[in-house]
DRENDO-1510 file (C-alpha; in Angstrom, 1 decimal, always signed):
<recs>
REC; n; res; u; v; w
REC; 1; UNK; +139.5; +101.5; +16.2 .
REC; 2; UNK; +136.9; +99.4; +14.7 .
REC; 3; UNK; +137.4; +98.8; +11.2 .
REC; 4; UNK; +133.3; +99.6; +10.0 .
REC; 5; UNK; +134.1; +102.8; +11.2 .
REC; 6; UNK; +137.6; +103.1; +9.6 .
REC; 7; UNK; +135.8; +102.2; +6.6 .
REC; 8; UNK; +133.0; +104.7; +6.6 .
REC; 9; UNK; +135.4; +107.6; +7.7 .
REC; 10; UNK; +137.0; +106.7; +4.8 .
REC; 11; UNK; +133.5; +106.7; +2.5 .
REC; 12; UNK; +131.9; +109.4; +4.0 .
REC; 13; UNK; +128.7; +109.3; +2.1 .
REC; 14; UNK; +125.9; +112.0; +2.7 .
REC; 15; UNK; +122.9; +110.1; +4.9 .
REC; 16; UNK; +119.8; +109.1; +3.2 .
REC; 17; UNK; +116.9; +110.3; +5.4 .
REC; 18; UNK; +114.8; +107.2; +6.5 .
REC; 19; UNK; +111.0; +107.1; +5.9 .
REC; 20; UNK; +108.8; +106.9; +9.1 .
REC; 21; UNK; +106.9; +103.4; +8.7 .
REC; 22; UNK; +104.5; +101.4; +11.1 .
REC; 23; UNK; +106.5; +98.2; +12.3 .
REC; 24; UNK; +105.7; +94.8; +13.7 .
REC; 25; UNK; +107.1; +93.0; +16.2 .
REC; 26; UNK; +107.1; +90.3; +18.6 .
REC; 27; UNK; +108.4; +92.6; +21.5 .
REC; 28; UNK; +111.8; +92.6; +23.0 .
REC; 29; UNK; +113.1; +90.0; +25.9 .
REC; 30; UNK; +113.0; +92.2; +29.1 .
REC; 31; UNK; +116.4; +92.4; +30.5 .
REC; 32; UNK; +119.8; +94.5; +30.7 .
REC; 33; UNK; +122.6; +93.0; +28.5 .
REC; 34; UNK; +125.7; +94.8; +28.8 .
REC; 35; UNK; +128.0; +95.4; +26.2 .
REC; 36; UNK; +129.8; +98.8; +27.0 .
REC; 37; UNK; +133.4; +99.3; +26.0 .
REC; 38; UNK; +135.6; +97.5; +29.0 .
REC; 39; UNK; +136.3; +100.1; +32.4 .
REC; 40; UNK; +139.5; +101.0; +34.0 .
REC; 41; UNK; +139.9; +98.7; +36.9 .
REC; 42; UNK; +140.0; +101.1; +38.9 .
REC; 43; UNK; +136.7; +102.6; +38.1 .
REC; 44; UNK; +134.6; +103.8; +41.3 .
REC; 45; UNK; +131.5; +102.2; +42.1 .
REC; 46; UNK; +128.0; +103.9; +40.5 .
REC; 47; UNK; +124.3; +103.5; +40.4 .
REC; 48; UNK; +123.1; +104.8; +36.6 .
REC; 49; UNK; +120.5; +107.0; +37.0 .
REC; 50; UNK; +117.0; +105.3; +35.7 .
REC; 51; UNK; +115.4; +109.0; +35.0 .
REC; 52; UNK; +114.2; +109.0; +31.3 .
REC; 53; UNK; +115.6; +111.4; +28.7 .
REC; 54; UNK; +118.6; +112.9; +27.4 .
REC; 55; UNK; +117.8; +115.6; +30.4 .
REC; 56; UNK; +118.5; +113.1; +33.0 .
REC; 57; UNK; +120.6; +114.2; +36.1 .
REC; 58; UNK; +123.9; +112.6; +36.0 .
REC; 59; UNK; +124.2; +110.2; +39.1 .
REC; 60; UNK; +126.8; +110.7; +41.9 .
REC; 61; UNK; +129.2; +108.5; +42.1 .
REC; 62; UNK; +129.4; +106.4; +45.5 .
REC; 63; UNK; +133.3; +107.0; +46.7 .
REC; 64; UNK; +135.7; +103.8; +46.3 .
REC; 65; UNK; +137.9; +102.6; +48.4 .
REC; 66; UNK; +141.4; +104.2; +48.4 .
REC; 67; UNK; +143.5; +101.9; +46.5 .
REC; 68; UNK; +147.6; +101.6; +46.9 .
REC; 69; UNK; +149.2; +101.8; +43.2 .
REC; 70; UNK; +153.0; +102.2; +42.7 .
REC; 71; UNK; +153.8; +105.6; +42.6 .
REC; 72; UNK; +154.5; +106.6; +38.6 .
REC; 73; UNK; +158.2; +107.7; +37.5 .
REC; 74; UNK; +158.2; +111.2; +38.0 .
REC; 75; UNK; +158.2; +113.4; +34.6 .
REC; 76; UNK; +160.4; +116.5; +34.3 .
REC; 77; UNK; +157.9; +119.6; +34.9 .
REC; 78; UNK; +156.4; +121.3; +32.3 .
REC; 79; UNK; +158.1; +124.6; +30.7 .
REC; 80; UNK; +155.0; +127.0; +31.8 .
REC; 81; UNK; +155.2; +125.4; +35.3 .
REC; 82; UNK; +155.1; +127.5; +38.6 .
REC; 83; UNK; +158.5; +128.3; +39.9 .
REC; 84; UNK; +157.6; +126.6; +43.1 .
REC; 85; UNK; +156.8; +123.5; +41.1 .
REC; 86; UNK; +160.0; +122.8; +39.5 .
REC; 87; UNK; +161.6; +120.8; +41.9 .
REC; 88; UNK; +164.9; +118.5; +41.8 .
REC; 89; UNK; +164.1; +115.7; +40.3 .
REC; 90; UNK; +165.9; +113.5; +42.9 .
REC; 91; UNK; +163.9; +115.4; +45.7 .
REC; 92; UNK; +160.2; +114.5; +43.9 .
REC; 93; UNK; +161.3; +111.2; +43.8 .
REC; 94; UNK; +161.6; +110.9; +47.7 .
REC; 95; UNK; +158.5; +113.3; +48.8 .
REC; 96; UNK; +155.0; +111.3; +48.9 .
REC; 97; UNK; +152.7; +111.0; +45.6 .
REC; 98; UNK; +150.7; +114.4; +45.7 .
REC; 99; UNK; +146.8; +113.4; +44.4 .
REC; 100; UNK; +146.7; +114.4; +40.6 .
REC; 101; UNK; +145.6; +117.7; +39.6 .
REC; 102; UNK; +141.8; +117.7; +37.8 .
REC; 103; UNK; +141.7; +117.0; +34.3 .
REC; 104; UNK; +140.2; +119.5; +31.2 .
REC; 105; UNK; +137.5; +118.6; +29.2 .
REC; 106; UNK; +138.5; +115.6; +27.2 .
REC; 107; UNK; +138.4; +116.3; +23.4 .
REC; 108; UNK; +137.6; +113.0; +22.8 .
REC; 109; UNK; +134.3; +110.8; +23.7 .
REC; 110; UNK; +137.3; +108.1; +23.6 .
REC; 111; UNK; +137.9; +104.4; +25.1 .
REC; 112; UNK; +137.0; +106.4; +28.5 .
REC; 113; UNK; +133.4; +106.3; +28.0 .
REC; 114; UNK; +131.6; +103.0; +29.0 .
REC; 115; UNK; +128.2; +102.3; +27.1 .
REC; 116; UNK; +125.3; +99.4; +27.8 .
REC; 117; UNK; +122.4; +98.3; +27.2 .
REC; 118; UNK; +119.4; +98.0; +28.9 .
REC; 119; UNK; +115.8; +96.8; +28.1 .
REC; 120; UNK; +117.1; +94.0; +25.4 .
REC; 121; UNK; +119.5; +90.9; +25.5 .
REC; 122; UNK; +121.9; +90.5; +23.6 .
REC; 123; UNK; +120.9; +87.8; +21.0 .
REC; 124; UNK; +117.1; +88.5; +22.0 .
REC; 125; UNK; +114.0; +89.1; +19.7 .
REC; 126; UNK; +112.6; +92.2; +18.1 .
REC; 127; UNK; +108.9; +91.9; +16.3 .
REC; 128; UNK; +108.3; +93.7; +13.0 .
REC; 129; UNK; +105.2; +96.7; +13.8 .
REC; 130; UNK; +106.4; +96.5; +17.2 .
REC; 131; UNK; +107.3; +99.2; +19.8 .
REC; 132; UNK; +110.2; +98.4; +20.7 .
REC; 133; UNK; +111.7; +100.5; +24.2 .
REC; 134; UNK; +115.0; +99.9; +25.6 .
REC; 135; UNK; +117.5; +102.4; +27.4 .
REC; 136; UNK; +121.3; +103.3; +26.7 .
REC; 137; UNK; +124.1; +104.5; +29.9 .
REC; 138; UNK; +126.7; +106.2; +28.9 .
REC; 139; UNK; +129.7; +106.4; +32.3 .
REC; 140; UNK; +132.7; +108.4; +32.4 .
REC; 141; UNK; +135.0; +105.6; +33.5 .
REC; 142; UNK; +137.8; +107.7; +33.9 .
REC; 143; UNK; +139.2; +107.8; +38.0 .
REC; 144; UNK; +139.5; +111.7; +37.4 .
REC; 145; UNK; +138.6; +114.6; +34.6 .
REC; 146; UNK; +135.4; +115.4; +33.0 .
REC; 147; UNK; +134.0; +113.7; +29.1 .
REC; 148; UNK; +131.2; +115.8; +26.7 .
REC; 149; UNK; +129.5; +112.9; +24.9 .
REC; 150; UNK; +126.8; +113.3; +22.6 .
REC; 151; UNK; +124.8; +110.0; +22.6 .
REC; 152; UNK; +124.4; +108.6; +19.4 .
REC; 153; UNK; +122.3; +105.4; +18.3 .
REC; 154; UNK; +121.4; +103.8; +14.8 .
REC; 155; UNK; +121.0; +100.8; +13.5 .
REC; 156; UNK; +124.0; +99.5; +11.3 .
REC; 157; UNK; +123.3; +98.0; +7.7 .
REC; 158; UNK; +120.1; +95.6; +8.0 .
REC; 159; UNK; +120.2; +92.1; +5.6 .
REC; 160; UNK; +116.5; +92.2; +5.7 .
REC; 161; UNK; +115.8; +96.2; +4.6 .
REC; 162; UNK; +113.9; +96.4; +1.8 .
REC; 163; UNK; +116.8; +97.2; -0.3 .
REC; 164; UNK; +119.9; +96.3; +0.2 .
REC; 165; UNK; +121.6; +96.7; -3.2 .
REC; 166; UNK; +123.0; +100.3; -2.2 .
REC; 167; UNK; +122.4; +101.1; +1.6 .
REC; 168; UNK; +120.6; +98.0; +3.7 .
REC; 169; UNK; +119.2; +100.7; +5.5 .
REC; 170; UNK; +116.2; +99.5; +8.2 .
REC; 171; UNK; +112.8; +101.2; +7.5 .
REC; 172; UNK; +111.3; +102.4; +10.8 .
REC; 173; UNK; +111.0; +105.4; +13.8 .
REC; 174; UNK; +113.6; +106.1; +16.3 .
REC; 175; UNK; +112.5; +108.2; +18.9 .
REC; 176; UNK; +114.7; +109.4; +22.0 .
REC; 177; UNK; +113.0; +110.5; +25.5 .
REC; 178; UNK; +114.5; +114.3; +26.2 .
REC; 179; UNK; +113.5; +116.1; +28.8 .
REC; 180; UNK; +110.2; +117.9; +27.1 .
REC; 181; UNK; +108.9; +114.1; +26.1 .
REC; 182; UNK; +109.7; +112.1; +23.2 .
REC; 183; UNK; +111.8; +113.3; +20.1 .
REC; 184; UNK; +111.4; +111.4; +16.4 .
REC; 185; UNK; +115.0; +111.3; +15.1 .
REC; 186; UNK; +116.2; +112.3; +11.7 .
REC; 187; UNK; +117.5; +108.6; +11.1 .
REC; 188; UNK; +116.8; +104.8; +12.0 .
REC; 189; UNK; +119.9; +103.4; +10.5 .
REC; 190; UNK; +123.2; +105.0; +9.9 .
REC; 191; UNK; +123.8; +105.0; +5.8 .
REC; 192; UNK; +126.9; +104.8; +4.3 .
REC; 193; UNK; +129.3; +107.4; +6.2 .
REC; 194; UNK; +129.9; +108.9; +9.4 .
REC; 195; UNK; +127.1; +111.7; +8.8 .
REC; 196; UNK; +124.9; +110.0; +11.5 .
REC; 197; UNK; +127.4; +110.4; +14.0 .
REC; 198; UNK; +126.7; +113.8; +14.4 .
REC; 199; UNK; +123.3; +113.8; +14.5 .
REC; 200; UNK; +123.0; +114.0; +18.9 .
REC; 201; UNK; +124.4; +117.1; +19.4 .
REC; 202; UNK; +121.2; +118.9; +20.4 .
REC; 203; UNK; +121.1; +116.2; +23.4 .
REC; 204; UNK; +125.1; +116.7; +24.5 .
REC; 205; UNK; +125.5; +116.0; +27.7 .
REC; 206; UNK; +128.8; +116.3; +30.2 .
REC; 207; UNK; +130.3; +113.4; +32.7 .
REC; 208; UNK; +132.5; +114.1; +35.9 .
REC; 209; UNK; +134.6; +111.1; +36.6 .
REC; 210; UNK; +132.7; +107.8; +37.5 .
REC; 211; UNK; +129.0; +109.2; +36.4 .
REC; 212; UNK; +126.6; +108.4; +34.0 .
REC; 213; UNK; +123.4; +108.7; +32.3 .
REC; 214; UNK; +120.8; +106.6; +30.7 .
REC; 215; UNK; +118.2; +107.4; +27.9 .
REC; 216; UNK; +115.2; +105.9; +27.5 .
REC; 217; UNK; +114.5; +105.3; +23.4 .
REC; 218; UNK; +112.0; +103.4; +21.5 .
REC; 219; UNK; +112.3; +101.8; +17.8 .
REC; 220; UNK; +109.5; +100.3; +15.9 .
REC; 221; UNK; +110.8; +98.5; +12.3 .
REC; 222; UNK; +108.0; +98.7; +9.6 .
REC; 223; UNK; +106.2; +96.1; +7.9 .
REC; 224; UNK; +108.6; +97.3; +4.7 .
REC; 225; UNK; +111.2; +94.9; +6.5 .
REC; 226; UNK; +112.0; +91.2; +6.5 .
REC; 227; UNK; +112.9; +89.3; +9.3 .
REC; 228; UNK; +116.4; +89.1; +9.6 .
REC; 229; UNK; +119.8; +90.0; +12.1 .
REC; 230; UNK; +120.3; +93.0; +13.4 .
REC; 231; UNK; +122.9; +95.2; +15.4 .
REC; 232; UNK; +121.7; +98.4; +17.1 .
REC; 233; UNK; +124.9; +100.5; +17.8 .
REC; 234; UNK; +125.2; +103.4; +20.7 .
REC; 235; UNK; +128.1; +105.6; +20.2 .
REC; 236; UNK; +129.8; +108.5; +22.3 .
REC; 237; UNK; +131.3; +111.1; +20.0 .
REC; 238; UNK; +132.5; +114.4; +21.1 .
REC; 239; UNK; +129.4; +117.0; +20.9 .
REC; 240; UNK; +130.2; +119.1; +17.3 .
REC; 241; UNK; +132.9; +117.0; +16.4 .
REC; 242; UNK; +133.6; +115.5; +13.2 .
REC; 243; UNK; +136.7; +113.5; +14.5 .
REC; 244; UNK; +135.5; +110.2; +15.2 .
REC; 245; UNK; +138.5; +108.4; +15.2 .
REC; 246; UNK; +138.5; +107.3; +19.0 .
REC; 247; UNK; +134.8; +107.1; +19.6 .
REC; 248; UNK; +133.7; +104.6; +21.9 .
REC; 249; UNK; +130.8; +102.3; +20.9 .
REC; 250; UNK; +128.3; +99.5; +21.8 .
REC; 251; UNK; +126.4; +97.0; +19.9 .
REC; 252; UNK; +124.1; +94.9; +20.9 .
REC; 253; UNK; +122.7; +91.7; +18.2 .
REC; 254; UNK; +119.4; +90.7; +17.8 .
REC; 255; UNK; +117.0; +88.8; +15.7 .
REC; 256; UNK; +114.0; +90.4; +14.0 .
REC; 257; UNK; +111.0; +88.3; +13.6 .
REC; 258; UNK; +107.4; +88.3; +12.1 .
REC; 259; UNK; +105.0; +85.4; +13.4 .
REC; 260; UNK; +102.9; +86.5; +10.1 .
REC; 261; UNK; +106.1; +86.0; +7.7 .
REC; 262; UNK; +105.7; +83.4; +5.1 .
REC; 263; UNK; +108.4; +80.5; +5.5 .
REC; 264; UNK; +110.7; +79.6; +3.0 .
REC; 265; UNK; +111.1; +75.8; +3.0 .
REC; 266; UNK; +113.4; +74.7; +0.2 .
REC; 267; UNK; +115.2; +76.2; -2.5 .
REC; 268; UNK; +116.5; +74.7; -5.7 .
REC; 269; UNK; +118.9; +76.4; -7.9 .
REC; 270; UNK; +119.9; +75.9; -11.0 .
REC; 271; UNK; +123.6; +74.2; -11.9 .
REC; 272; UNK; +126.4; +77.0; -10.9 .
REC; 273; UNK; +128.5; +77.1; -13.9 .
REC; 274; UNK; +128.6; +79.5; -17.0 .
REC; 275; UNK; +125.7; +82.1; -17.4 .
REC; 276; UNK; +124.7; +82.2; -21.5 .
REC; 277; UNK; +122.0; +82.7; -23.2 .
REC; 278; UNK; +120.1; +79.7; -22.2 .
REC; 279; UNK; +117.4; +79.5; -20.0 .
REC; 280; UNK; +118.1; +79.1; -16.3 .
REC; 281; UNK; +115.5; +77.8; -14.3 .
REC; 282; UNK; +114.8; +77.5; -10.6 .
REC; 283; UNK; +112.3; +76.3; -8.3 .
REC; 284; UNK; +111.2; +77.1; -4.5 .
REC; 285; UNK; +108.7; +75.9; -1.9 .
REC; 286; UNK; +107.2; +78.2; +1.1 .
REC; 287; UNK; +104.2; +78.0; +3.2 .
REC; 288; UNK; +102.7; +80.7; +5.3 .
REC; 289; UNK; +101.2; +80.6; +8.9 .
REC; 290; UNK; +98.1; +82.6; +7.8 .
REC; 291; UNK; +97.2; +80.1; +4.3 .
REC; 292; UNK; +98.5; +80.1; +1.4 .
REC; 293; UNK; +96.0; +82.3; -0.3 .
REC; 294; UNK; +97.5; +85.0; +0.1 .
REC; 295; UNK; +100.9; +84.0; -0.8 .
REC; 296; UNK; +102.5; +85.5; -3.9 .
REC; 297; UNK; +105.8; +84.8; -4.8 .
REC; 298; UNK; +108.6; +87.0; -5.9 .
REC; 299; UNK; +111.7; +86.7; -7.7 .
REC; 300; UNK; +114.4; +90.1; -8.3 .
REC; 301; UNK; +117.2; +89.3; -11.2 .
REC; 302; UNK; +120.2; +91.5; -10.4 .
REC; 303; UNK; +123.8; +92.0; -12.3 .
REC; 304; UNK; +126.8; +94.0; -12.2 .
REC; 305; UNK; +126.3; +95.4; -15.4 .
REC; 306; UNK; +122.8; +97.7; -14.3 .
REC; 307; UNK; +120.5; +95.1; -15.4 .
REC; 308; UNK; +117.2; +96.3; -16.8 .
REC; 309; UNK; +113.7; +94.7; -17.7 .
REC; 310; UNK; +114.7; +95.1; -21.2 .
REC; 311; UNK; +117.8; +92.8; -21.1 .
REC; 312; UNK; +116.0; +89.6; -18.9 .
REC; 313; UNK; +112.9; +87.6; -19.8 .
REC; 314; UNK; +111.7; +85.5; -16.9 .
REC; 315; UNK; +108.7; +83.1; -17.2 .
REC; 316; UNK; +106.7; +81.1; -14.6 .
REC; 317; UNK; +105.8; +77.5; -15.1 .
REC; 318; UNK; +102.5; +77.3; -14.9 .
REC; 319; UNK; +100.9; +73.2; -14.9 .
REC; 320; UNK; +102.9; +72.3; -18.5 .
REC; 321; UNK; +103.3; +75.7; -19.8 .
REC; 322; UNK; +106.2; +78.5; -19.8 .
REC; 323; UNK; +104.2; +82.2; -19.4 .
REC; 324; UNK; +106.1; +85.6; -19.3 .
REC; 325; UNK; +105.6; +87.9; -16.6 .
REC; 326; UNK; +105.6; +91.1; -16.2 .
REC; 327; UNK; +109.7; +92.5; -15.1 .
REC; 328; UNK; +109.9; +96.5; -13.4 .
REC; 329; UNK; +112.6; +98.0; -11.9 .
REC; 330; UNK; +112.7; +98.1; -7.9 .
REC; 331; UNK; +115.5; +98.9; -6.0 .
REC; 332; UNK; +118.5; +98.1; -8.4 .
REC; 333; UNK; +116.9; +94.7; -9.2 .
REC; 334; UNK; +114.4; +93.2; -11.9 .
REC; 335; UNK; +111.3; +91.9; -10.2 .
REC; 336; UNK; +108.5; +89.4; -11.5 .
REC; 337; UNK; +105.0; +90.6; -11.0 .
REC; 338; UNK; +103.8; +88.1; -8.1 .
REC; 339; UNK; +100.4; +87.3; -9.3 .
REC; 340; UNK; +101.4; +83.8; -10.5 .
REC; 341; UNK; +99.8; +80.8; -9.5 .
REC; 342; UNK; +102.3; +77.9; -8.2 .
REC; 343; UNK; +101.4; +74.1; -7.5 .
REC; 344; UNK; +99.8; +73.8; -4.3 .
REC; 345; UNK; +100.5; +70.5; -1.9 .
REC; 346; UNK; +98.2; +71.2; +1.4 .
REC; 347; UNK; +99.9; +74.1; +3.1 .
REC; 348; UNK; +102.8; +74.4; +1.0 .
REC; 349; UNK; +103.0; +75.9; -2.7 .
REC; 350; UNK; +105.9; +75.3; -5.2 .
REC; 351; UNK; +106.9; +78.2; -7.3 .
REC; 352; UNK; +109.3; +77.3; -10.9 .
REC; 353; UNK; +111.1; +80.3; -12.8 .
REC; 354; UNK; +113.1; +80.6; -15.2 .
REC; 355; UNK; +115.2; +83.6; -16.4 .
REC; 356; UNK; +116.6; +84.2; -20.0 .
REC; 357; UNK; +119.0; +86.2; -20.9 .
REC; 358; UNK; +118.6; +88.5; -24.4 .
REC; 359; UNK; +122.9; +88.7; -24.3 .
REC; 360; UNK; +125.0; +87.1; -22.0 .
REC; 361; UNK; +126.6; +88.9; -19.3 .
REC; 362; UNK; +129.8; +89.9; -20.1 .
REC; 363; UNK; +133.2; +87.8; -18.3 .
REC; 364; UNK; +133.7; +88.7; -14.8 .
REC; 365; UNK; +129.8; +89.7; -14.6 .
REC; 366; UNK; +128.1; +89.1; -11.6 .
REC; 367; UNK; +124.2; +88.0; -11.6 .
REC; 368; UNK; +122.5; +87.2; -8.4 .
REC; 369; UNK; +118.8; +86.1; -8.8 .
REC; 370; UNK; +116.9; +86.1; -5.9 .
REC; 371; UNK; +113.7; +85.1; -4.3 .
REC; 372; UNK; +111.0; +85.4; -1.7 .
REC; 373; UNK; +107.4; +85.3; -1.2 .
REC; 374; UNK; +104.9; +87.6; +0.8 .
REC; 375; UNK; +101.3; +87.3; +2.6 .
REC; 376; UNK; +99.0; +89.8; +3.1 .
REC; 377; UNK; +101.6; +92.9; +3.5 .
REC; 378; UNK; +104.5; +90.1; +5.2 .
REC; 379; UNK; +107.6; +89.6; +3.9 .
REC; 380; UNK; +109.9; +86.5; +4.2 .
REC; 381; UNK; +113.3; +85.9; +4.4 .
REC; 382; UNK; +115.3; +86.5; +0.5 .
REC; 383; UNK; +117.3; +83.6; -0.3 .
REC; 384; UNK; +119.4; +84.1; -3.5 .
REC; 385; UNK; +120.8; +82.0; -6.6 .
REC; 386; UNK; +123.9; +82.9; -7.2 .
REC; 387; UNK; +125.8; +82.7; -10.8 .
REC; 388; UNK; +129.2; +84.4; -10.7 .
REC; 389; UNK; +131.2; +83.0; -13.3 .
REC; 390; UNK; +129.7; +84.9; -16.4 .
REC; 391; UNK; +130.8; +84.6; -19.2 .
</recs>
């Protein structure tokens, strides 16, 4: 089982409801990459069904060709058998292989349940304030019994979510195409438990062996977000289930981008060594496709010890001249008001910081500053400073 969801079995930590943002985006690569969990061998040959929505006719499987396998060693029958059943053992062995009765239901979504992708590439782009569609199959890979699946999808933690000092959790809609239109899901990304794996069950869906069935979904990440790597993840847990500890999953890697996102060219940190009481400056240049004018800088002072605007002083260079700025609380982190002028050089601008603290962070403290810049509503990438060995 894959240990991310070992780990969040383990955490299980209520789901925090995602806000419903615009998004941006530079559109997705046309295409089907597949990354389903690996099939049987033996798995017959079928043609996923392209209607939309979680009400989607399963397809019928095209037969296979009858393969020779060596016949299995024969088990000793069951208690509850038929009379008629319970043959000598030595007799079984001789007659021919008898085709093996139908399975029950599965209790499991399980290894048997093959997932892939469609509409995006593996590796491929997604644009911030973009609609975004792509399509999910889900196939019953086993030769013979039927699997419930409830189709599951959410995006895993996000480095470029606005915060990502508790849950990285990706700002945006999620919308799945049922068979009455399109529905907006409860959730974008999945939080910090298992709770969003239980969130398909109104869309629970049955496979006989070898069939399948594709969704059609659309996502669209809000301007809230940076660019950044993402992993979208399809899962196939049991319909009102809350054992998820052989679920099969998918998950497909991508890179979102903003053409409007300022650039961050160069970063200079100050010395890594022991964090007092002295000030600790740091410098950073970044240029924007739209002009600089707009650019406004920002820089987020963090620690282990719940840092607030009263324990940091950060000033901002300006021409000769150290001037405070204002410090609030956002998101776990102190943040510098971003009307600060930097030094311009044609269509790049250099920002200089530097952060004071009023105590010094106690041993085994850690303090991460970090910083960015923005344009007209567009975020870029957060590189951060890092000073672990407080003292």
């Amino acid at each position: 089982m894959n240990a991310s969801v070992i780990a969040r079995i383990a955490k299980i930590v209520p789901l925090a409801v995602v806000a419903a943002v615009g998004v941006a985006a530079c559109g997705p690569t046309n295409g089907g990459a597949s990354v389903a969990a690996s099939a049987p061998a033996s798995t017959p040959a079928v043609t996923s069904s392209a209607t939309p929505g979680a009400g989607a006719v399963p397809t019928t499987p095209t037969p296979a060709a009858p393969t020779t396998e060596a016949a299995p060693p024969t088990a000793a029958p069951a208690a509850d058998a038929p009379a008629a059943a319970r043959t000598d053992v030595k007799a079984a062995a001789k007659a021919p292989a008898k085709p093996a009765a139908p399975k029950a239901p599965a209790q499991s979504g399980g290894s048997g349940i093959g997932i892939t992708f469609g509409g995006l590439h593996e590796g491929g782009k997604i644009g911030l304030n973009d609609l975004v569609p792509f399509t999910v199959t889900w196939k019953n890979n086993d030769v013979t019994g039927t699997r419930s699946v409830a189709p599951v999808v959410a995006t895993q933690q996000y480095e470029g979510a606005p915060c990502t000092m508790v849950l990285a959790m990706a700002q945006g809609t999620l919308e799945r195409k049922d068979a009455s239109g399109w529905k907006k899901l409860d959730h974008l990304s999945q939080g910090g438990g298992m709770d969003y794996a239980g969130t398909a069950d109104d869309a629970a869906f049955t496979l006989a062996a070898g069939q399948s069935r594709t969704i059609e979904y659309r996502m669209r990440l809000s301007l809230a977000n940076r660019p950044g790597r993402i992993t979208i993840e399809a899962d196939a847990p049991v319909p009102h289930s809350r054992d998820y500890r052989d679920m099969a999953k998918a998950e497909l890697n991508a890179t979102v981008v903003d053409s409007h996102s300022p650039q961050m060219l160069s970063v200079m940190p100050p010395a890594k060594g022991v964090v007092t009481t002295d000030p600790i400056p740091f410098s950073f240049r970044v240029s924007s496709p739209d002009g600089t004018t707009g650019l406004r800088p920002r820089v987020a002072v963090w620690s282990s010890d719940a840092l607030t605007p009263n324990d940091v002083t950060v000033e901002a260079r300006v021409g000769d001249v150290w001037k405070p700025v204002e410090l609030k609380d956002d998101c776990g982190l102190v943040t510098v008001d971003p009307n600060v002028p930097g030094v311009r050089d044609g269509n790049t601008v250099e920002y200089t910081f530097r952060a004071t603290f009023k105590e010094a962070p106690k041993y085994g403290t850690d303090v991460d500053i970090r910083v960015s810049a923005a344009s007209n509503g567009h975020q870029s990438v957060e590189r951060s400073v890092f000073l672990r060995d407080a003292r």
